[in-house]
C-alpha positions as CSV (number, residue, x, y, z in Angstrom):
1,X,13.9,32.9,-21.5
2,X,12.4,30.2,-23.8
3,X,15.6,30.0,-25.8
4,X,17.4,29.4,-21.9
5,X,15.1,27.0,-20.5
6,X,15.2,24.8,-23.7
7,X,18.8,25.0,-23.8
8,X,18.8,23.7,-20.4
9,X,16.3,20.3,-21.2
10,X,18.6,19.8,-24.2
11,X,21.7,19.8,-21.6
12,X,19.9,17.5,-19.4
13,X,17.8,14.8,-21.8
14,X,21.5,13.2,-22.3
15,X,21.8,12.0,-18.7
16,X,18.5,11.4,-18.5
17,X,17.9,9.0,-21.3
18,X,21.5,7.3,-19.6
19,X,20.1,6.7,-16.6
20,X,16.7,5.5,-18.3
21,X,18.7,3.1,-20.1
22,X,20.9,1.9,-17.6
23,X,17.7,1.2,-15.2
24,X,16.2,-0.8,-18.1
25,X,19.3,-2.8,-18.1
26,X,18.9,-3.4,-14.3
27,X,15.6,-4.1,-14.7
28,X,16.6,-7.3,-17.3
29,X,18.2,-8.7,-14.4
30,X,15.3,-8.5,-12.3
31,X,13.5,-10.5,-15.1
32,X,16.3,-13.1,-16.1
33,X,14.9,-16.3,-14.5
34,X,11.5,-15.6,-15.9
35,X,13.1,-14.9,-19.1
36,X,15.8,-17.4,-19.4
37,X,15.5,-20.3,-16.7
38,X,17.4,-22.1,-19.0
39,X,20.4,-20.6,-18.5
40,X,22.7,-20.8,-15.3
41,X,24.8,-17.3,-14.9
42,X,26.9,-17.7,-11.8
43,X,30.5,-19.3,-12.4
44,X,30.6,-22.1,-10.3
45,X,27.5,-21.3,-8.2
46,X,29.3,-18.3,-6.7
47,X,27.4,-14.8,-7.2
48,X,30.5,-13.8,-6.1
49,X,32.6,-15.3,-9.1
50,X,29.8,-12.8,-11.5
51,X,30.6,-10.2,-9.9
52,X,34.3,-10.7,-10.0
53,X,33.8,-10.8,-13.7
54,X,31.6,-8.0,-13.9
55,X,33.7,-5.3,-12.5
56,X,37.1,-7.2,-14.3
57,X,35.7,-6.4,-17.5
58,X,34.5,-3.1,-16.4
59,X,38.3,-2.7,-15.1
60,X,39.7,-3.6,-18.0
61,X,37.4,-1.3,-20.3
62,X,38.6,1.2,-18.5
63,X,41.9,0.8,-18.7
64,X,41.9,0.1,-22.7
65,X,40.0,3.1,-23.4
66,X,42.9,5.2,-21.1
67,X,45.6,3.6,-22.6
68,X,44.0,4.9,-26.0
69,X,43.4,8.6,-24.9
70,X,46.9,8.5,-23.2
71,X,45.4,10.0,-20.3
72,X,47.1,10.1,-17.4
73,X,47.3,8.3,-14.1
74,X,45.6,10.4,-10.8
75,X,47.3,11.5,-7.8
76,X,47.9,9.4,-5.1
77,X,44.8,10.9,-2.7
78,X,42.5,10.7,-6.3
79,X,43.8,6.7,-6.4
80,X,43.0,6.3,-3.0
81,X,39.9,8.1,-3.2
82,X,38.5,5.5,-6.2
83,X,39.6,2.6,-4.5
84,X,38.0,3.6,-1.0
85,X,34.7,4.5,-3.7
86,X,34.8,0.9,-5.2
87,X,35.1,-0.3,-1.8
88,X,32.3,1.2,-0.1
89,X,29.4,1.9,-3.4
90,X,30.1,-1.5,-5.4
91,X,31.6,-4.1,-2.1
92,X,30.2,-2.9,1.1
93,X,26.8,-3.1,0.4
94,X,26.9,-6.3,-2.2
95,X,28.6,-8.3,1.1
96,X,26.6,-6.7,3.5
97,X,22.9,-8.0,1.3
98,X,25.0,-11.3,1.0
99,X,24.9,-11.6,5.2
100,X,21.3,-10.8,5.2
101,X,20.7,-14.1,3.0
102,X,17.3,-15.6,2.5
103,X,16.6,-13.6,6.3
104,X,15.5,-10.7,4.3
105,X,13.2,-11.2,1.2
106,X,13.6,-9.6,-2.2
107,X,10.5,-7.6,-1.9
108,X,11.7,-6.1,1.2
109,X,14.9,-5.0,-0.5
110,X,13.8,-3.5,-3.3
111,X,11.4,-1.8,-0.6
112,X,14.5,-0.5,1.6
113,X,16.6,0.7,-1.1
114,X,14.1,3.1,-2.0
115,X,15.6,5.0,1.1
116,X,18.6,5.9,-0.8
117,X,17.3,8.8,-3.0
118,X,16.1,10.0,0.8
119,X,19.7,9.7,2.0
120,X,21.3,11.2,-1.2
121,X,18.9,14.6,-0.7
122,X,20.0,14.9,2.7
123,X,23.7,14.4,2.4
124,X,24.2,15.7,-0.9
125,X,24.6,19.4,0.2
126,X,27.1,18.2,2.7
127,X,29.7,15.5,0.7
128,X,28.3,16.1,-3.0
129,X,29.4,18.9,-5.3
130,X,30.0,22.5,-4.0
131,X,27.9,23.8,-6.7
132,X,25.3,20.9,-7.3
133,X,21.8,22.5,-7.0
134,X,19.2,20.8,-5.3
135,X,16.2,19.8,-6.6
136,X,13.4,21.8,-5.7
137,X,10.5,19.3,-3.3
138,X,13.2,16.4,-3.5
139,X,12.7,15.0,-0.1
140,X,8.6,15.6,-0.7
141,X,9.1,13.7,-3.9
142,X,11.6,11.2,-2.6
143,X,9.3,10.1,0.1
144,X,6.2,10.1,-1.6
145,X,8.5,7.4,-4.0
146,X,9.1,5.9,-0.7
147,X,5.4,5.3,0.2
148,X,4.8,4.2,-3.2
149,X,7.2,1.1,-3.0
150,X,5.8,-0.4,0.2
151,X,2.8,-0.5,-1.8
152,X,3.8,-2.6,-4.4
153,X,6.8,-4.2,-2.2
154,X,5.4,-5.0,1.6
155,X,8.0,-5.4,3.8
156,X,8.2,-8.5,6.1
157,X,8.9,-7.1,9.0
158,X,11.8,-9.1,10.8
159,X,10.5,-11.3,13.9
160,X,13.9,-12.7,15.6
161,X,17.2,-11.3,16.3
162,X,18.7,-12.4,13.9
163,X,16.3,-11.8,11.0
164,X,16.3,-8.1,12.7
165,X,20.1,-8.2,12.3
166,X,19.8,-9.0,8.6
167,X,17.0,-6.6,7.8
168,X,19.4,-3.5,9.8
169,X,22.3,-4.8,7.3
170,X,20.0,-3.8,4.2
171,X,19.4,-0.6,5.3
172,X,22.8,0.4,6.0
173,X,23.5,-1.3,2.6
174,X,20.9,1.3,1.1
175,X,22.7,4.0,3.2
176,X,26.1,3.3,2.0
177,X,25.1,3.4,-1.7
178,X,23.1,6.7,-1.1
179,X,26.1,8.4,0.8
180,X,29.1,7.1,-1.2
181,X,27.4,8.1,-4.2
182,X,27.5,12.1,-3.1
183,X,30.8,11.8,-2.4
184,X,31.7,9.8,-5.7
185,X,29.9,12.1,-7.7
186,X,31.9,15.3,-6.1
187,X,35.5,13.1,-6.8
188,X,34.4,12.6,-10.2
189,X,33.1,16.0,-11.0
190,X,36.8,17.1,-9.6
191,X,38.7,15.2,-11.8
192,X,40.3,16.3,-14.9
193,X,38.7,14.9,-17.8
194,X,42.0,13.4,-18.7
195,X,42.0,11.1,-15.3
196,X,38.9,10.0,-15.1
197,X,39.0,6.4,-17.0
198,X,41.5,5.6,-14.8
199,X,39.5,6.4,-11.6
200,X,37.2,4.2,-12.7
201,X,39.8,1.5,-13.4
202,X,41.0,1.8,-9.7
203,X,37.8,1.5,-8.4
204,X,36.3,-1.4,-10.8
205,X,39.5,-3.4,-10.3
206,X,39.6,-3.1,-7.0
207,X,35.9,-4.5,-6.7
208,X,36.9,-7.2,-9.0
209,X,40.1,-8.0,-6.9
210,X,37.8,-8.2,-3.9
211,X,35.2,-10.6,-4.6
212,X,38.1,-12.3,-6.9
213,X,39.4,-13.3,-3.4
214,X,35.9,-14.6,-1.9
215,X,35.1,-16.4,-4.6
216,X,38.4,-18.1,-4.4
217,X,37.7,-19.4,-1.0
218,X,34.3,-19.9,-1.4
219,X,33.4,-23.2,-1.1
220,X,31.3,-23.1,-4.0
221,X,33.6,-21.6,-6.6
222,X,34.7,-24.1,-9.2
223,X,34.4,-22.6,-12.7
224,X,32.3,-24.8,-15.0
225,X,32.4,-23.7,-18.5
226,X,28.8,-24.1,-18.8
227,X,28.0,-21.5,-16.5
228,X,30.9,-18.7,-17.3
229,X,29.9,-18.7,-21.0
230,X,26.1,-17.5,-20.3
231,X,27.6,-15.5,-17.3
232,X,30.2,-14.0,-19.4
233,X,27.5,-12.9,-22.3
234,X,25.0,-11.2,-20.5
235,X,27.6,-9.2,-18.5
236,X,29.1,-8.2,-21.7
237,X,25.5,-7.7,-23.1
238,X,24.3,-6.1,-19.9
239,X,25.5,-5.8,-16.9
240,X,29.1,-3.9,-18.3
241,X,27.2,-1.4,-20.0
242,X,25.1,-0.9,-16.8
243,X,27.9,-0.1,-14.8
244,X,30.0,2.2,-17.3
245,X,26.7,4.6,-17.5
246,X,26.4,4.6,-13.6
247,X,30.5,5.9,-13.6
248,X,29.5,8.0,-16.8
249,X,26.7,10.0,-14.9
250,X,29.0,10.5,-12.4
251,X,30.3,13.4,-14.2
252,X,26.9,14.7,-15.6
253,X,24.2,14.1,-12.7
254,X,23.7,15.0,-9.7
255,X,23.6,12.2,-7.1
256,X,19.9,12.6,-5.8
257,X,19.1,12.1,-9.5
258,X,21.2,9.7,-10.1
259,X,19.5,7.5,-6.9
260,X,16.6,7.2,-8.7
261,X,17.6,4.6,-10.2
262,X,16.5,2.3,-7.4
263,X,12.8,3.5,-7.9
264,X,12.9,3.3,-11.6
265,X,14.3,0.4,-11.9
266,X,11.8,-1.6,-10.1
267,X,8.9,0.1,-11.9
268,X,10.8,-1.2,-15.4
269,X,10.7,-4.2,-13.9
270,X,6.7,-4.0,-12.7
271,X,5.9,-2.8,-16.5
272,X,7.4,-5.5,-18.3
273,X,6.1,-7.8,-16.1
274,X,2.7,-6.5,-16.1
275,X,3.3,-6.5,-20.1
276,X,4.6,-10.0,-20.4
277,X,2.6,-11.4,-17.9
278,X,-1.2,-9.1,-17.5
279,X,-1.4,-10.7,-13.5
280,X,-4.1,-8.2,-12.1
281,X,-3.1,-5.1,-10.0
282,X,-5.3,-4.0,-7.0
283,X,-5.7,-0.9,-6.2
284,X,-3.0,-0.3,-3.5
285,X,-0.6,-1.6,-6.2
286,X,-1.9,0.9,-8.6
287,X,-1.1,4.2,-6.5
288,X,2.3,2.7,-5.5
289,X,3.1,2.6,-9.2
290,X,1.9,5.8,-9.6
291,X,3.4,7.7,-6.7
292,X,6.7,5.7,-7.5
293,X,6.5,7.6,-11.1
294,X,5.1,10.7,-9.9
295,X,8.0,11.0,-7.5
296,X,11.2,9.9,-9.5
297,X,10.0,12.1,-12.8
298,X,9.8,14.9,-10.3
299,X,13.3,14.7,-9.0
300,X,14.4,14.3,-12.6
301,X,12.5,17.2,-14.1
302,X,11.7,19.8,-11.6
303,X,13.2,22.9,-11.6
304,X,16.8,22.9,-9.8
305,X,17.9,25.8,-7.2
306,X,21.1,26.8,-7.3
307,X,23.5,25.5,-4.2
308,X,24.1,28.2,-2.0
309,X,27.9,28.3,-0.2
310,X,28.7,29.3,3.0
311,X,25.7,27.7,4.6
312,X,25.4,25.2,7.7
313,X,21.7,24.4,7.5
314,X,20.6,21.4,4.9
315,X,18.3,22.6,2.0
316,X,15.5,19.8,1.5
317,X,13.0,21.8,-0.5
């Protein structure tokens, strides 16, 4: 038994430490302007135009490292598949939190995507892996992390129509990451190994071609040289490997682990700046950072149950 359960830490502490590492990367970019106001990191003024670049490169990575395996190209559902996944994880909900604007505030959406570990433990029994178990108290722990963030990220509650318009796009923002990620996660667990740099390709590039076209008729994006040379170092530097490790886990996590990302990587964030920084932290503030860690560690760690088939019912606990 000992020898079984230490296999199965050893088995897991791989994704783990990925995902720990691509949160602290997330978590940099949270921090940038405090870090680096020097530096301007959108081409032309366009956060389109970065994200262009971003998943280009991420494309192109792809595509160099299946060019070297000589893997081969997916099926035509499988390409669809990836491109419909780049479509509605990396575009839908990056356009729909560019229509909310300035209506809703930071705070608030770091405070309503830490809905989408809630979404991925509901749907991920329906549209994630046949055989992914489910993490035993996930929705107990995934709302406690819930509670947490509205302590430490109050939510400005929207006061007009439109501003209730804007806050209503975030949430189905966070809802669209949380359920496309099940059903990435079961594409990519489906895929040969010998296909799968080339899913990610498809769906990168088509991403990248994407915002490519808004940013070409955006107003605002002219490429300056002084702003795509700092743009295009810290998304070699950080954002690239961010994203490969989010298409890497695909294969290796299951989604309502992998959706804790958008817990940890605001509590990253909260330590470094309470590191760099010292501001004081009330009370309130305190057990939000503390229920925010007590509930993502337990999705990672706790004991999984295995999935059962041939059931209709959801299995939350």
């Amino acid at each position: 038994m000992v020898e079984r359960g230490g296999g199965r830490w050893r088995q897991a502490a791989g994704p783990i430490a990925a995902l720990l590492l691509l949160c602290f990367l997330w978590s940099l970019g949270s921090l940038r302007t405090d870090l680096l106001p020097q530096l301007s990191f959108e081409i032309g003024k366009s956060a389109m135009g970065a994200q262009a670049l971003q998943f280009a490169l991420a494309a192109l990575a792809a595509a160099l490292w299946s060019l070297a395996r000589r893997e081969r190209w997916p099926g035509t559902w499988d390409a669809a598949q990836a491109a419909l996944i780049g479509l509605a994880m990396l575009v839908a909900p990056a356009m729909l939190i560019r229509l909310a604007g300035s209506s809703v505030t930071d705070a608030t959406r770091v405070a309503l995507f830490s809905l989408t570990p809630v979404v991925a433990v509901v749907f991920e029994p329906y549209l994630g892996r046949p055989d992914a178990p489910q993490v035993r108290g996930g929705l107990i722990a995934a709302l406690l992390a819930v509670v947490g963030t509205l302590c430490v990220f109050p939510v400005d509650m929207p006061r007009t129509i439109g501003a209730s318009a804007a806050f209503g796009a975030v949430i189905v923002a966070a809802g669209c990451v949380g359920v496309t990620n099940c059903w990435a996660v079961r594409v990519a667990f489906s895929l040969p190994q010998k296909t799968f740099a080339a899913f990610v390709m498809i769906a990168t590039g088509t991403a990248a071609l994407v915002f490519g076209v808004g940013a070409a008729f955006s107003d605002k994006s002219v490429v300056r040289i002084d702003s795509l040379l700092p743009a295009m170092g810290w998304t070699v530097a950080v954002d690239l490997p961010a994203l490969l490790l989010l298409f890497w886990l695909m294969r290796r996590m299951t989604a309502t682990r992998m959706a804790t990302r958008f817990l940890i990587a605001p509590l990253m964030a909260n330590a470094a700046a309470l590191a760099l920084f010292r501001p004081t932290v009330g009370l309130r503030a305190a057990f939000g950072l503390i229920s925010i860690a007590t509930g993502a560690a337990w999705i990672l760690l706790a004991r999984e149950s295995e999935a059962e088939t041939g059931k209709t019912t959801l299995h939350l606990n």
